[in-house]
MDAnalysis code that builds the backbone (N, CA, C; Angstrom):
import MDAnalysis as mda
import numpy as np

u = mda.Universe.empty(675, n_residues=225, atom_resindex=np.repeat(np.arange(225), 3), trajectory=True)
u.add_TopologyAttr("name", ["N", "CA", "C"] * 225)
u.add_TopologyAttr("resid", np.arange(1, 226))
u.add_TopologyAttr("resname", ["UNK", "UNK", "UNK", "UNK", "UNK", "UNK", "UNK", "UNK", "UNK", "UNK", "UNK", "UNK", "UNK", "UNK", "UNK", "UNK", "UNK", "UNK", "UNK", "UNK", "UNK", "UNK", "UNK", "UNK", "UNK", "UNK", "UNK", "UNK", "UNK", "UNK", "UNK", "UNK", "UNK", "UNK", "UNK", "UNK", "UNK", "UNK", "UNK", "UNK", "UNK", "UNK", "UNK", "UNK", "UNK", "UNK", "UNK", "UNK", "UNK", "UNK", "UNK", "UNK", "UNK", "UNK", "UNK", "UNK", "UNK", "UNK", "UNK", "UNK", "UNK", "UNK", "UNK", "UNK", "UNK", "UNK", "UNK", "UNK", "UNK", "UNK", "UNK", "UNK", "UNK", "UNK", "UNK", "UNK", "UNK", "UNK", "UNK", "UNK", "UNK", "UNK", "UNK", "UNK", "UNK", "UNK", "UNK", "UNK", "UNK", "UNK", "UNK", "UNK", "UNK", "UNK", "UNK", "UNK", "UNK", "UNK", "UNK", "UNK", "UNK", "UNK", "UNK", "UNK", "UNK", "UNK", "UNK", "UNK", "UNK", "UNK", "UNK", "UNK", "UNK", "UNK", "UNK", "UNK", "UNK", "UNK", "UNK", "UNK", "UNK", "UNK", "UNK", "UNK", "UNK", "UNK", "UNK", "UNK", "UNK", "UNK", "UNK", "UNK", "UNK", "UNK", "UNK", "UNK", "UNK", "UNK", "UNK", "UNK", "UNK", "UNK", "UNK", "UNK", "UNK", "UNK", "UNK", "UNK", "UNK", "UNK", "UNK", "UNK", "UNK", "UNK", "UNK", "UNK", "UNK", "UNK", "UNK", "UNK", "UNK", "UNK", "UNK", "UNK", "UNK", "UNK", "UNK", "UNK", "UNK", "UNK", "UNK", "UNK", "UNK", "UNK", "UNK", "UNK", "UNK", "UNK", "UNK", "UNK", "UNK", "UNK", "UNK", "UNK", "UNK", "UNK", "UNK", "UNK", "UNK", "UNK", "UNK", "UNK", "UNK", "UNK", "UNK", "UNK", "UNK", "UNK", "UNK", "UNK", "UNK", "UNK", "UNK", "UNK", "UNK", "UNK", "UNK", "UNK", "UNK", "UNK", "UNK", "UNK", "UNK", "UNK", "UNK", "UNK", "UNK", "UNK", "UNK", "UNK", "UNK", "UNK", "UNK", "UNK", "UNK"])
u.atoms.positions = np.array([
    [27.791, -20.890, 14.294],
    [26.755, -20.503, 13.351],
    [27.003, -21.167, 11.994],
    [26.046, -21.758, 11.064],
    [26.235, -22.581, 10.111],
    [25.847, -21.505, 9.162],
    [26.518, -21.160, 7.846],
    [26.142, -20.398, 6.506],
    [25.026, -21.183, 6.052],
    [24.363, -21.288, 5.109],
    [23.473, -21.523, 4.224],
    [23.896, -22.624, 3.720],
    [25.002, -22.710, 3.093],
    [25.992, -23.936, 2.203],
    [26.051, -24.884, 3.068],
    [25.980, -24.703, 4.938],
    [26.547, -25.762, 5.648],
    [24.757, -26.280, 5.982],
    [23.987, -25.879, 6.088],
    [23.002, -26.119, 6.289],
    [22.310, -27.309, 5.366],
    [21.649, -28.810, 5.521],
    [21.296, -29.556, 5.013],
    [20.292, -29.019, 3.958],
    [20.909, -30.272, 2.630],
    [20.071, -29.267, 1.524],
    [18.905, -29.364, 1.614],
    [17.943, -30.009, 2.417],
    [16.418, -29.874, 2.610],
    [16.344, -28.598, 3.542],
    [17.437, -27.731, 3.859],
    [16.878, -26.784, 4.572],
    [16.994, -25.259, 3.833],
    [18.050, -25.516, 3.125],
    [18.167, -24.837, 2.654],
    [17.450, -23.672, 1.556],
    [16.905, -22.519, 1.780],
    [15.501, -22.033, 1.252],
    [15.658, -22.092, 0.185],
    [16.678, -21.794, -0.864],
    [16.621, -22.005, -2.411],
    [16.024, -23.325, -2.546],
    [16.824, -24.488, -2.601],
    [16.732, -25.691, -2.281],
    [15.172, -26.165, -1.856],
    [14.756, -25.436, -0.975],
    [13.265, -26.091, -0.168],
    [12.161, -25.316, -0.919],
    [12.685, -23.924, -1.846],
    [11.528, -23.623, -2.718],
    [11.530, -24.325, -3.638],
    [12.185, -25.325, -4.448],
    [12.309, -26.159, -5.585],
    [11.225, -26.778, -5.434],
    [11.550, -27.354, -4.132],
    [11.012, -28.337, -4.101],
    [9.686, -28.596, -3.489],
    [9.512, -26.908, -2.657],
    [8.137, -27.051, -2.268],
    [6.838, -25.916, -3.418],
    [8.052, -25.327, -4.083],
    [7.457, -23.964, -4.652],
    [7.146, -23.181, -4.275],
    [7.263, -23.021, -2.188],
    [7.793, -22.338, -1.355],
    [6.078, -22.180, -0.654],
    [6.026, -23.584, -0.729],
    [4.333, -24.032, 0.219],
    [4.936, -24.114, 1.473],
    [4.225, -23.752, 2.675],
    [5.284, -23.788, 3.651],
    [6.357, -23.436, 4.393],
    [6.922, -22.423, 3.501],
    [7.779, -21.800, 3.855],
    [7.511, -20.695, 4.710],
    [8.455, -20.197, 5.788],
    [8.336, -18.928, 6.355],
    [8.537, -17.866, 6.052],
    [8.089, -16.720, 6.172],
    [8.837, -15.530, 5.845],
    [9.992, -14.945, 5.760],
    [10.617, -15.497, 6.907],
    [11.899, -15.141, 7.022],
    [12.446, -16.308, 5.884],
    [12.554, -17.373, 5.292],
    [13.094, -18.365, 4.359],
    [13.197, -17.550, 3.303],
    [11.753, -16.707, 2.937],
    [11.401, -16.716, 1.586],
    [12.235, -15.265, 1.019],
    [12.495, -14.418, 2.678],
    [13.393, -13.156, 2.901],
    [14.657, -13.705, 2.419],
    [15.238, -14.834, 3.153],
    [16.840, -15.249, 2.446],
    [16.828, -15.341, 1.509],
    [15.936, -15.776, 0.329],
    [16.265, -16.355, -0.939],
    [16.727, -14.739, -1.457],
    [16.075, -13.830, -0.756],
    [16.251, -12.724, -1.390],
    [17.759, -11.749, -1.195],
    [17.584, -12.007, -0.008],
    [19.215, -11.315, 0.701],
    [20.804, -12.163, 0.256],
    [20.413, -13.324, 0.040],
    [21.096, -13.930, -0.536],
    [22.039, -14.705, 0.648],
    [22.668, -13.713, 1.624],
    [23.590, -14.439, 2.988],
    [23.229, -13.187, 4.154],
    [23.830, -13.682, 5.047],
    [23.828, -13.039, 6.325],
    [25.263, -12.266, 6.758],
    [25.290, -12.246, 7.898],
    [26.329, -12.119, 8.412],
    [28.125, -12.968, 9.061],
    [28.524, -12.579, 9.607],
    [29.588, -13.351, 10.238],
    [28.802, -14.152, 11.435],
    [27.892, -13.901, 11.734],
    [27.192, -13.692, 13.603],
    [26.053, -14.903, 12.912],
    [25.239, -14.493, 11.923],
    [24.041, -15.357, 11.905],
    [24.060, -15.470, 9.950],
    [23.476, -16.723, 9.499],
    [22.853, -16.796, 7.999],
    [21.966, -16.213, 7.957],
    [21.508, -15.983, 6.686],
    [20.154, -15.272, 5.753],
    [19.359, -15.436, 6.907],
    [18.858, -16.478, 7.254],
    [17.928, -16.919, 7.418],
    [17.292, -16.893, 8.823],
    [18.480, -16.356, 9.696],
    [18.653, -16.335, 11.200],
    [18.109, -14.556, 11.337],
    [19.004, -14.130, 10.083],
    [19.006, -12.807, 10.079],
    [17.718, -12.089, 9.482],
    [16.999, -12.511, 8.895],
    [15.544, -12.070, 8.646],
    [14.832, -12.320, 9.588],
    [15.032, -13.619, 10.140],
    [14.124, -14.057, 11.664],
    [14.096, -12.461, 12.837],
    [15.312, -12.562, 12.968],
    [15.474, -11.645, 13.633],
    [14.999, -10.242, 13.233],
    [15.066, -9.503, 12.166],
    [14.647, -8.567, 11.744],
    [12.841, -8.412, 11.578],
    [12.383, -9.708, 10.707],
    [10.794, -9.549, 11.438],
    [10.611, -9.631, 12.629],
    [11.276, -10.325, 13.811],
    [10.511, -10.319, 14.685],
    [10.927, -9.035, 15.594],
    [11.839, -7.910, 14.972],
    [11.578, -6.969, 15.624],
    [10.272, -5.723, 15.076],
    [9.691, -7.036, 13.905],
    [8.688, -5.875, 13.432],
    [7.365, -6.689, 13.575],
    [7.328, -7.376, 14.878],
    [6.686, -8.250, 15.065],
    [5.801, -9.429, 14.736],
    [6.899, -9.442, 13.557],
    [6.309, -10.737, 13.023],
    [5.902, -10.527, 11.239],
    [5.292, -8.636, 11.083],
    [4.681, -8.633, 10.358],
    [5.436, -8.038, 9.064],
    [5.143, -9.122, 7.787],
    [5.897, -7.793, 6.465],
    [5.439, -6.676, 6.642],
    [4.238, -6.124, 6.886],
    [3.785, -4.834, 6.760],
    [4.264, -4.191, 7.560],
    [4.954, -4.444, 8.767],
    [5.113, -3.217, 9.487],
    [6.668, -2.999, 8.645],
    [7.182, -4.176, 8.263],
    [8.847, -4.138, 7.688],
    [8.429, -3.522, 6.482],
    [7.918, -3.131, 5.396],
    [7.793, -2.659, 4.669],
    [7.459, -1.095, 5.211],
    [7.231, -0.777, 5.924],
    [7.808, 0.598, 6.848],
    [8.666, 1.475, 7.098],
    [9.930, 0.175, 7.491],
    [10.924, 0.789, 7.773],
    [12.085, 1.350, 6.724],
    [13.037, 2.079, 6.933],
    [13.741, 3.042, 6.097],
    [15.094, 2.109, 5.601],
    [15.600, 2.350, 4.296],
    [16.517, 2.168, 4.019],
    [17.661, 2.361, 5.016],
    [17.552, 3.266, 5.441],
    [18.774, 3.012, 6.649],
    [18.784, 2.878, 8.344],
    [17.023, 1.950, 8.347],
    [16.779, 2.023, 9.410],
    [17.294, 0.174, 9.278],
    [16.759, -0.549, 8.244],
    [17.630, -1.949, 7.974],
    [19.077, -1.443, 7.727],
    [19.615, -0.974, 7.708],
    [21.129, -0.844, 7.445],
    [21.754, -1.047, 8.913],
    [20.736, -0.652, 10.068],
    [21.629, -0.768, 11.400],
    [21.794, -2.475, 11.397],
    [21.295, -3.305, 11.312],
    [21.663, -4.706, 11.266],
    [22.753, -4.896, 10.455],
    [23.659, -5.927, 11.280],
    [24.917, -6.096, 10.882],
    [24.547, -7.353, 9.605],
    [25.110, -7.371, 8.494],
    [24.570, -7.817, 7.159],
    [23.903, -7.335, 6.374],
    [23.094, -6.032, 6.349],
    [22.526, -5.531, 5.771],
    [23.362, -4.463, 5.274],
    [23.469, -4.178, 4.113],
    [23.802, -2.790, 3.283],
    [22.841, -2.354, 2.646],
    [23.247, -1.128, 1.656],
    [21.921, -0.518, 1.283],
    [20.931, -1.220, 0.433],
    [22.088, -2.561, -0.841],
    [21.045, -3.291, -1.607],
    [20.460, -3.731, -1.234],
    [20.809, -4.662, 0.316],
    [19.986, -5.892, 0.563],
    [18.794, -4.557, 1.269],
    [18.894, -3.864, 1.914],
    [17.716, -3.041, 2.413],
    [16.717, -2.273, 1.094],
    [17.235, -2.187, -0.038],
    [16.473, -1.790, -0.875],
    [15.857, -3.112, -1.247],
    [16.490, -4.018, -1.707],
    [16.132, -5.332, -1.992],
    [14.229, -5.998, -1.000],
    [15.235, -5.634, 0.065],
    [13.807, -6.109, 1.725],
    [12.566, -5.741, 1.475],
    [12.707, -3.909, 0.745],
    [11.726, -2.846, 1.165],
    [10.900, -3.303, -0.483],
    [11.724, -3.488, -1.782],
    [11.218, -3.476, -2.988],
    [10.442, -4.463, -2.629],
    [10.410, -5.577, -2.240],
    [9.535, -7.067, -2.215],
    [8.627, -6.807, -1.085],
    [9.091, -6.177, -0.451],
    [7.354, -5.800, 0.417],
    [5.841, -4.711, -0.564],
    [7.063, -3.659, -0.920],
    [6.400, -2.876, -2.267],
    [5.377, -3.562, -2.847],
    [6.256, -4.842, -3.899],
    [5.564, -5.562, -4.615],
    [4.620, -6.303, -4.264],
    [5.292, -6.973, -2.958],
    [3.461, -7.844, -2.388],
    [2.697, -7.138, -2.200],
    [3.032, -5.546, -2.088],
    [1.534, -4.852, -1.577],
    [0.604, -4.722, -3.196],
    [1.564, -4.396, -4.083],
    [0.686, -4.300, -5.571],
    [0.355, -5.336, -5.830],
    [0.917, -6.433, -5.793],
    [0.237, -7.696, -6.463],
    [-1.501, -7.950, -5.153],
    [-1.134, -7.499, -4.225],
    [-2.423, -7.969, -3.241],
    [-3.569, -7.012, -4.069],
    [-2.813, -5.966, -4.355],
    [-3.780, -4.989, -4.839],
    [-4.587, -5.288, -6.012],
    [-3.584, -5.929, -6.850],
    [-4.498, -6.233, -8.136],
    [-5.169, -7.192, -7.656],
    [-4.996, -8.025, -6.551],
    [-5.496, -9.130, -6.617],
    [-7.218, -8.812, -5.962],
    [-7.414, -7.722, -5.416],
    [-8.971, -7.332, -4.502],
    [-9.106, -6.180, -5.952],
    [-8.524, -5.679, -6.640],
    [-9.377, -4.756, -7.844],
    [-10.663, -5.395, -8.688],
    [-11.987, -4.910, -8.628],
    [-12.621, -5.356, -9.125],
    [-13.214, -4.530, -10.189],
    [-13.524, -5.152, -11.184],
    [-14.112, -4.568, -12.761],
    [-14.919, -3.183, -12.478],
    [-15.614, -4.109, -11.255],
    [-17.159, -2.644, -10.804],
    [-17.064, -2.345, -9.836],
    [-16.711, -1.160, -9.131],
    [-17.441, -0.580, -7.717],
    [-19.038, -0.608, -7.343],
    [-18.426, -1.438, -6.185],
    [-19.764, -1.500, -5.777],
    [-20.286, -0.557, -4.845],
    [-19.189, -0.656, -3.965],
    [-19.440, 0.001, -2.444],
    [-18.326, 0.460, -2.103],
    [-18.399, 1.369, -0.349],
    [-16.916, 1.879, -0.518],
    [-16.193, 1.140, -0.286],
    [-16.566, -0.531, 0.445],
    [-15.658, -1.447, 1.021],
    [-14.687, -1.472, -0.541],
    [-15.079, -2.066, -1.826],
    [-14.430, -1.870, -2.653],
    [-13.252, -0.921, -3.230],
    [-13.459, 0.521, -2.886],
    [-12.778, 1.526, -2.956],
    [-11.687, 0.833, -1.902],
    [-12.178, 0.464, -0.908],
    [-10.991, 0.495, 0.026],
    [-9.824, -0.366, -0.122],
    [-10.481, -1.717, -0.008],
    [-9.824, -2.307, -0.707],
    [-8.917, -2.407, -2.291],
    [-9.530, -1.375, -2.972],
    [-8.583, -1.422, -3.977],
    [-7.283, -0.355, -3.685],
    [-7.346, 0.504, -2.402],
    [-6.089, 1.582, -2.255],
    [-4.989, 1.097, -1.136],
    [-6.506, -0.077, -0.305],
    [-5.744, -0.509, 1.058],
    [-4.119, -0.793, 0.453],
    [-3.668, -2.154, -0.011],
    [-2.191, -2.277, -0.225],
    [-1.344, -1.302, -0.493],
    [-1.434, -0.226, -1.110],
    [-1.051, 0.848, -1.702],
    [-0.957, 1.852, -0.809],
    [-1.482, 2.228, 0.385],
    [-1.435, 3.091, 1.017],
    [-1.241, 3.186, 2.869],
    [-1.840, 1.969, 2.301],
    [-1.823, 1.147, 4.448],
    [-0.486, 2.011, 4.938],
    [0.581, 1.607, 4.641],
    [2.036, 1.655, 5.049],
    [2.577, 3.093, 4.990],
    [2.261, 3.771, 4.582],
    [2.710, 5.570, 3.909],
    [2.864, 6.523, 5.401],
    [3.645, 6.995, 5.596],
    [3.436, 7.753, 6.865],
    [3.554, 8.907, 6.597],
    [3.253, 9.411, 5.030],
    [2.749, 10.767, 4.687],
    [1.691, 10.429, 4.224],
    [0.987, 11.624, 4.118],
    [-0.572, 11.607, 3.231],
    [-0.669, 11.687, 2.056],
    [-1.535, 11.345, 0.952],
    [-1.204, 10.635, -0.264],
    [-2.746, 11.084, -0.285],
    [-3.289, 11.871, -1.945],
    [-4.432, 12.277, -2.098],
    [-4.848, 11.271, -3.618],
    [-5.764, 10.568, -3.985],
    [-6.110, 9.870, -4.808],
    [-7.575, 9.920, -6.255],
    [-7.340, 9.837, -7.337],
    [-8.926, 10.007, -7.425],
    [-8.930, 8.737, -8.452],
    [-10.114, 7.864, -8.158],
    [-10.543, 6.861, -8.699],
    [-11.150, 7.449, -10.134],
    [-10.774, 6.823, -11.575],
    [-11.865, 7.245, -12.586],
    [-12.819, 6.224, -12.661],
    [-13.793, 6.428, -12.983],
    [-14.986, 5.014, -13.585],
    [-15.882, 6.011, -14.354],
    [-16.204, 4.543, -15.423],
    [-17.254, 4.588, -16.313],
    [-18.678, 4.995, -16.189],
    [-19.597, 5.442, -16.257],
    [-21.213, 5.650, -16.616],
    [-21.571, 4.031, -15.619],
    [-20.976, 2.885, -15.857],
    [-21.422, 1.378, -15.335],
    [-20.385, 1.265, -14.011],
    [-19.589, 2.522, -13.677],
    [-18.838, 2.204, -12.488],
    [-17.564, 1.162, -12.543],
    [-17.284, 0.940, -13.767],
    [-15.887, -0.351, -14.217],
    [-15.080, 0.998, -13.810],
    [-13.628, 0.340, -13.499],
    [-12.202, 1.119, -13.325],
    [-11.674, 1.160, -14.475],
    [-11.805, 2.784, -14.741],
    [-10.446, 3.205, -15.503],
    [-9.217, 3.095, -15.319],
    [-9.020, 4.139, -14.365],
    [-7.452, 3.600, -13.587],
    [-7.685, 5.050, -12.557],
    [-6.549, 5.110, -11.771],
    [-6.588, 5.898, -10.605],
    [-5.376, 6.802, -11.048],
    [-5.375, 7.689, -10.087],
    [-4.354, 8.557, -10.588],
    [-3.867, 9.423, -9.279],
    [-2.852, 9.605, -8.913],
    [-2.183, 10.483, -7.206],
    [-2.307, 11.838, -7.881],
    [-3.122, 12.197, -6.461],
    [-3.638, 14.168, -6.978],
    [-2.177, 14.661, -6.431],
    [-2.101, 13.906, -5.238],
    [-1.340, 15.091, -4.428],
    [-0.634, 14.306, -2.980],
    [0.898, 14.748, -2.673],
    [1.439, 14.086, -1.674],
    [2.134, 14.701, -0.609],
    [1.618, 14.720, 0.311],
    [1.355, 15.944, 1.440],
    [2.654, 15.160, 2.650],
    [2.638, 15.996, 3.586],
    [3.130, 15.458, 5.059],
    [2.414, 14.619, 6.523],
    [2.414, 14.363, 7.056],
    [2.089, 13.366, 8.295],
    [0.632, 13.790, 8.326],
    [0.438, 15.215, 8.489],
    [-0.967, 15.761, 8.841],
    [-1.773, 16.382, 7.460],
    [-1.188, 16.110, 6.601],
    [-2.222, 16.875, 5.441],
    [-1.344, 16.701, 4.020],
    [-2.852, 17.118, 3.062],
    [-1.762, 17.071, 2.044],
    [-2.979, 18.213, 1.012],
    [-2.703, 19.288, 0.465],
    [-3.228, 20.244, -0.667],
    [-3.757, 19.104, -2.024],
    [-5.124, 19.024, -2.351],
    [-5.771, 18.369, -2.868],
    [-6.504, 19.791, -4.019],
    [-5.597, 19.986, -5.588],
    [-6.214, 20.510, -6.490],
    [-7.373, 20.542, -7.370],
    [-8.915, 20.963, -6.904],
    [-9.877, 20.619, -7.558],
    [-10.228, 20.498, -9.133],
    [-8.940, 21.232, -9.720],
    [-9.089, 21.683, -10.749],
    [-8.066, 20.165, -11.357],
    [-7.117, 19.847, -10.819],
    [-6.310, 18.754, -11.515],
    [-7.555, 17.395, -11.900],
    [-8.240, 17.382, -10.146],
    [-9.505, 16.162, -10.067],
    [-10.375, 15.961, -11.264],
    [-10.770, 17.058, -11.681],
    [-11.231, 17.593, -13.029],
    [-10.676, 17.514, -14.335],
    [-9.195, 17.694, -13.864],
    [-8.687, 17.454, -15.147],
    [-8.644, 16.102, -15.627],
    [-8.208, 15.252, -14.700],
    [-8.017, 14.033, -14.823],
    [-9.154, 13.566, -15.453],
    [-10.140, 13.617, -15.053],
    [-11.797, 12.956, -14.977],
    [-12.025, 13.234, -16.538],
    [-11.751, 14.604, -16.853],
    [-12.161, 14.922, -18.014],
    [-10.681, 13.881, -19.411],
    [-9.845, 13.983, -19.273],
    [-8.830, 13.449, -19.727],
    [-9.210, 11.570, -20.634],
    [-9.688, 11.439, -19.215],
    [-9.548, 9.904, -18.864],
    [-11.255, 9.327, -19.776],
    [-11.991, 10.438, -20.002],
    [-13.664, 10.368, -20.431],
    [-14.376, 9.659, -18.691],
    [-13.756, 9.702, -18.095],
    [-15.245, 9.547, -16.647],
    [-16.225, 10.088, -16.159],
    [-16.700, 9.301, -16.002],
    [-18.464, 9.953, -15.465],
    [-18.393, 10.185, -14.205],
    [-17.891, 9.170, -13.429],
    [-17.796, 9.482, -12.238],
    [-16.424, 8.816, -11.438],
    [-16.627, 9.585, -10.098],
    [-15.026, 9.399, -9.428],
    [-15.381, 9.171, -8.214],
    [-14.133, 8.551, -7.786],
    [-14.261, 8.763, -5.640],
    [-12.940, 9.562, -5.685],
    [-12.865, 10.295, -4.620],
    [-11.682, 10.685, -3.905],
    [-11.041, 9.866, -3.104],
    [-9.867, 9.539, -2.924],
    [-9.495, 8.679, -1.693],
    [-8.151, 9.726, -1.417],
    [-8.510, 9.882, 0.288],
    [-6.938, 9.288, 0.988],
    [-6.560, 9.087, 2.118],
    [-5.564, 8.609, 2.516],
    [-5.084, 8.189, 4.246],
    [-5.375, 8.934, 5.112],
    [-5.077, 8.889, 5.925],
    [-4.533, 8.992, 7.185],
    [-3.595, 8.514, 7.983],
    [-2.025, 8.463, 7.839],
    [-1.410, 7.653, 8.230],
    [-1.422, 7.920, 10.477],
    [-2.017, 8.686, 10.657],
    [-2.240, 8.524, 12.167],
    [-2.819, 7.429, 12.536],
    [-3.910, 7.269, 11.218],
    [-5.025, 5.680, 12.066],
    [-6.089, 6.230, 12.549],
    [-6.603, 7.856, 12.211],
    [-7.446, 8.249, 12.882],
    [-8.751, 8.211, 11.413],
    [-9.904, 7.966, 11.813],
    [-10.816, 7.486, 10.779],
    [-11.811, 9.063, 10.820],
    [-11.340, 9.585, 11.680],
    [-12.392, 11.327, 11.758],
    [-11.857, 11.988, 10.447],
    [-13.000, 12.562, 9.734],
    [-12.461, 13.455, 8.898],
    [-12.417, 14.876, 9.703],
    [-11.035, 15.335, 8.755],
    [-11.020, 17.043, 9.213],
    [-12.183, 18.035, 8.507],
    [-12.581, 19.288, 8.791],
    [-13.017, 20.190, 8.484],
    [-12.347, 20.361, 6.993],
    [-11.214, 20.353, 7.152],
    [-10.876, 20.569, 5.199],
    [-10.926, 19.372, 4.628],
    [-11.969, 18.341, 4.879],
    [-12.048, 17.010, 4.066],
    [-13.162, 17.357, 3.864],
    [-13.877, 18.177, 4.473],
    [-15.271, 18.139, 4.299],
    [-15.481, 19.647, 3.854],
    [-14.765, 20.515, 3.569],
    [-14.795, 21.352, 2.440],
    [-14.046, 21.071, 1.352],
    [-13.680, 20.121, 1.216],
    [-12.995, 19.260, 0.208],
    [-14.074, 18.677, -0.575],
    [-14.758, 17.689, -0.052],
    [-15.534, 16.662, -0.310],
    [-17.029, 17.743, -1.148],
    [-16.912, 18.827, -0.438],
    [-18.370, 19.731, -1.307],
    [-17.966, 20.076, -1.962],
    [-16.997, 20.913, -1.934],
    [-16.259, 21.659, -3.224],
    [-15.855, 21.310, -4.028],
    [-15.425, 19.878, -4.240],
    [-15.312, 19.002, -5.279],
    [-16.464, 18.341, -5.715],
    [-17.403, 18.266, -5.172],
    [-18.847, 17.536, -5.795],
    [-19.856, 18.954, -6.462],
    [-19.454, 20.038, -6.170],
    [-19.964, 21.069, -6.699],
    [-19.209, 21.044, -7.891],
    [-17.946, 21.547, -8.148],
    [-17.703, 21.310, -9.425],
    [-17.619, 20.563, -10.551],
    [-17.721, 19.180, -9.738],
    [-17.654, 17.787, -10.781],
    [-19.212, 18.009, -11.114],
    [-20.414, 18.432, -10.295],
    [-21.527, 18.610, -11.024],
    [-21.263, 19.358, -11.945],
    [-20.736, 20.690, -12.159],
    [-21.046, 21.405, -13.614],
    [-20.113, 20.685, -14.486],
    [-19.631, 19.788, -14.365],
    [-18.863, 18.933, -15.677],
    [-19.670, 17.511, -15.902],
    [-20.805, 17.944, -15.557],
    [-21.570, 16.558, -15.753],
    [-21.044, 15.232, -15.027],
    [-20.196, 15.337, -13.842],
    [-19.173, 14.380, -13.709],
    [-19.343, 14.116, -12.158],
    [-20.269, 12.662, -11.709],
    [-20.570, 12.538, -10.621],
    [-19.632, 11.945, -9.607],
    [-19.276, 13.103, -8.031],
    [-18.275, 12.350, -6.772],
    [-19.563, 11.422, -6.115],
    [-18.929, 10.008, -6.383],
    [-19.553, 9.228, -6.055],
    [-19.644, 8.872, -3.816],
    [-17.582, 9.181, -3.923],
    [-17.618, 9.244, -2.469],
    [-16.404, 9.595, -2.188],
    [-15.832, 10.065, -0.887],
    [-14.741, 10.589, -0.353],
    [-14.332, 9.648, 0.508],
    [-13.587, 8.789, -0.006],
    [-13.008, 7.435, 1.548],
    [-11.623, 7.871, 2.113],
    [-11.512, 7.809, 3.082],
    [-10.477, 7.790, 4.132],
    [-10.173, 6.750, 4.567],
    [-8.498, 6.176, 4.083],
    [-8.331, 4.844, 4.297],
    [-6.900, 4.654, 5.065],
    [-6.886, 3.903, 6.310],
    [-6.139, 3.860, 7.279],
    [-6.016, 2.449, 7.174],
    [-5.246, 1.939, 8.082],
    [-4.593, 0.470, 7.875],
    [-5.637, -0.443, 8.454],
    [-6.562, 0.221, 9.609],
    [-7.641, -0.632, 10.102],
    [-9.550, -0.534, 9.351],
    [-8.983, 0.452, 8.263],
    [-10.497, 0.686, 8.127],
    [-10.717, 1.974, 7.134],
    [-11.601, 2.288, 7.267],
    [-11.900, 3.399, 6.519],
    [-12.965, 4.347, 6.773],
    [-13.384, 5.709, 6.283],
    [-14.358, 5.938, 6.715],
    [-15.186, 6.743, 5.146],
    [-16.785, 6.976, 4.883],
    [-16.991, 6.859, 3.777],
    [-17.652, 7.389, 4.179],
    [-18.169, 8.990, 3.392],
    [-19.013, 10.263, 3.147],
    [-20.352, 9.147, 2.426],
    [-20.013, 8.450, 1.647],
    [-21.361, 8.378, 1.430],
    [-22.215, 7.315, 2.134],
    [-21.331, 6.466, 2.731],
    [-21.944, 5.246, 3.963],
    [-22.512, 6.380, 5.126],
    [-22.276, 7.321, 5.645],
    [-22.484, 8.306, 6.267],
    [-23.219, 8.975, 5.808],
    [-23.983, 9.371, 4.771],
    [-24.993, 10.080, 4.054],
    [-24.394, 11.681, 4.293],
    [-23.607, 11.775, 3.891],
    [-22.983, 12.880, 3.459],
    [-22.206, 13.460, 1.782],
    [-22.755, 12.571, 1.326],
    [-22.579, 12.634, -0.067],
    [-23.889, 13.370, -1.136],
])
């Protein structure tokens, strides 16, 4: 097995991001620059190979896994596994800013602005979008962070926020980390009971999205809003 150092310097991923600015590069390359070395058994670079492709290939599913679920690989300790998990983190926010748009249009928009942020969560995570009178983003804010099957969503915080922030109007968002796109019975006494009260604050629920890694589903694309 060759280290990194023995490896020709055109292969070498520090080395080949110089020079490519890391056009080209694989995932697993762009993983070594980060881990820094490997093991006794395999380099950086052998050793990320191996680790995506037990997550088949994909950062997202590796941005999943647990600090000490990368620790069972031999080379990995807890930094380099915090290290793995922080840079998946970050590509998911930077993707995020990168689909945020000024105006909501639709719920595809909503979705896309929570998708990076939430795809990956295998608890439930409750959300409320603020916007302007013209629908521009204020900013968002986490109501509430529940377990696998649910999570307690405070009507009165939704409110608070809204009122805080000066918004006119809001969406609700949140997962489903099952992948299942059905809303429950308490999403949908959720979804009234919160549009009843945001009416007496002058303060319009624009929509309730449910956002899973394949999709989403939207109270008001559904005419249930």
């Amino acid at each position: 097995m060759l280290s990194i150092t023995q490896l020709n310097e055109e292969d070498r991923p520090r080395e080949k991001f110089l020079r490519t600015h890391g056009v080209g590069m694989s995932k697993a390359e762009l993983m070594a620059i980060l881990i820094g070395s490997g093991s006794t058994d395999e380099n950086a670079v052998q050793l990320m190979q191996r680790i995506l492709s037990d997550c088949d290939g994909l950062v997202m599913n590796l941005g999943k896994r647990s600090v000490e679920e990368l620790c069972q690989y031999k080379g990995v300790g807890p930094a380099k596994a915090i290290t793995i998990l922080a840079a998946c983190l970050l590509g998911d926010r930077r993707a995020e800013e990168q689909v945020r748009t000024e105006q909501i249009r639709s719920a595809d928009d909503i979705y896309r602005y929570f998708h990076a942020s939430l795809r990956n969560l295998s608890h439930e995570e409750s959300h409320v979008l603020l916007l302007n009178q013209h629908l521009n983003v204020i900013a968002s804010r986490l109501i509430s962070r529940g377990g696998i099957t649910g999570t307690v969503v405070d009507v009165r915080r939704v409110l608070r926020e809204a009122i805080l922030s000066n918004s006119t109007q809001i969406a609700l968002v949140h997962n489903h980390p099952s992948g299942s796109l059905r809303p429950s019975r308490e999403d949908d006494r959720l979804t009234e009971k919160l549009k009843q009260a945001a009416k007496t604050m002058d303060i319009t629920l624009i929509d309730h999205v449910i956002v899973t890694n394949d999709g989403y589903y939207s109270y008001q694309e559904e005419g249930r809003m």
